[in-house]
C-alpha positions in Angstrom: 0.0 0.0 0.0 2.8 2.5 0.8 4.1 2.5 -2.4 0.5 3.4 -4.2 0.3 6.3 -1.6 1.7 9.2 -4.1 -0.3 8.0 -7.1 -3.6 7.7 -5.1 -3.4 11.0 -3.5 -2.6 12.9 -6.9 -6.4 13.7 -8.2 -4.5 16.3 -10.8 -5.3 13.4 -13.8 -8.8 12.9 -13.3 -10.7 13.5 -15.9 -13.2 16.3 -15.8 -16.3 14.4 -15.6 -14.7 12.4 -12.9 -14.1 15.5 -11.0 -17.7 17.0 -11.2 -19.1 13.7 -10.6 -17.1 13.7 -7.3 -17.3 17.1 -6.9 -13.9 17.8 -6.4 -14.2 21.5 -8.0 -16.8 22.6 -5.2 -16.4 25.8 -3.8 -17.4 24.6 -0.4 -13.3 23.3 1.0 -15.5 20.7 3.8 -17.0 19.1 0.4 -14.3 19.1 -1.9 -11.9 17.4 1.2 -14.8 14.8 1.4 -15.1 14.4 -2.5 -10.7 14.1 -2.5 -11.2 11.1 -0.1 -13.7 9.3 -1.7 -11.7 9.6 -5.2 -9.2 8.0 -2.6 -11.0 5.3 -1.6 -11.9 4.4 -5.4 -8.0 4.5 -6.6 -7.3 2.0 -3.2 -10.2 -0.2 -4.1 -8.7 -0.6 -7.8 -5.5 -1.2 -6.1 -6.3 -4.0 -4.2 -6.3 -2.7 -1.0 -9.1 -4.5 0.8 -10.5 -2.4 3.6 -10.5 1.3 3.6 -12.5 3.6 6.6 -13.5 7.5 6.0 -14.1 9.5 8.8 -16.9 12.2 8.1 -15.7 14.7 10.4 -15.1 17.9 8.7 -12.0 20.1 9.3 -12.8 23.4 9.2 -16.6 23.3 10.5 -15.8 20.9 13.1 -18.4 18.7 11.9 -19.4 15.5 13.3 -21.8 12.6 12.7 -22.0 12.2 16.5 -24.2 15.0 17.1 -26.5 16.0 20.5 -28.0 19.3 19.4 -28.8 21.4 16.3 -29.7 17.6 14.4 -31.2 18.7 11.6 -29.1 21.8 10.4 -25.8 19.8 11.7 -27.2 16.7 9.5 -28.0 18.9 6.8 -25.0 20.2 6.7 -23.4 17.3 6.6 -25.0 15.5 4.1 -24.5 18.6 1.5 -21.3 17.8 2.0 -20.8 14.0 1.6 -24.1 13.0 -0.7 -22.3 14.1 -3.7 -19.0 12.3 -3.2 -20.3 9.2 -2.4 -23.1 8.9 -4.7 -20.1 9.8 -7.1 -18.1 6.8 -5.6 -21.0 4.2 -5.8 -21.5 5.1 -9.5 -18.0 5.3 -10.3 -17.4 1.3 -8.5 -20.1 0.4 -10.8 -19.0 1.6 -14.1 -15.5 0.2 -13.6 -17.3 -3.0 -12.6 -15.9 -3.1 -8.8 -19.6 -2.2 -7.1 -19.8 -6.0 -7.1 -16.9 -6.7 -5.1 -17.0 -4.2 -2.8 -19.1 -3.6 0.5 -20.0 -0.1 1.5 -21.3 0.6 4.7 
């Protein structure tokens, strides 16, 4: 895995559909983190790495899944900012044919 590292954290050659499918051109920085780490998780799937975890938790809004207060503006929130990406990464597994094969929870 460490020597795929470099390669899988370069977006810069994905395509341009790739990227607006992702989202990876967002204005919003919280989204376009989420959308580089699910462009992540797709390159490590390809590479054969068989078990990859994202945390949700955003950087600069201090977002978190684990929420006691505000639920449905922090929820909101969050899922404008993850819905994109990983609907992006569940269509993208299934057009390079690796939906099949891999379990997303």
């Amino acid at each position: 895995m460490q020597s795929l590292v470099p390669d899988v954290l370069n977006e810069s050659r994905e395509s341009q559909s790739i990227r607006k499918l992702y989202g990876l051109d967002d204005p919003d920085l919280n989204t376009r983190l989420y959308a580089r780490q699910m462009v992540r998780v797709r390159r490590l799937v390809e590479n054969g790495v068989r078990f990859v975890q994202v945390n949700c938790a955003h950087r600069l809004s201090n977002g978190t899944v684990d929420q006691h207060g505000g639920l449905k503006i922090g929820h909101e929130k969050n899922a404008r900012q993850t819905d994109r990406a990983v609907a992006g990464l569940v269509k993208n597994l299934e057009q390079r044919k690796l939906l099949d094969s891999t379990l997303i929870l």
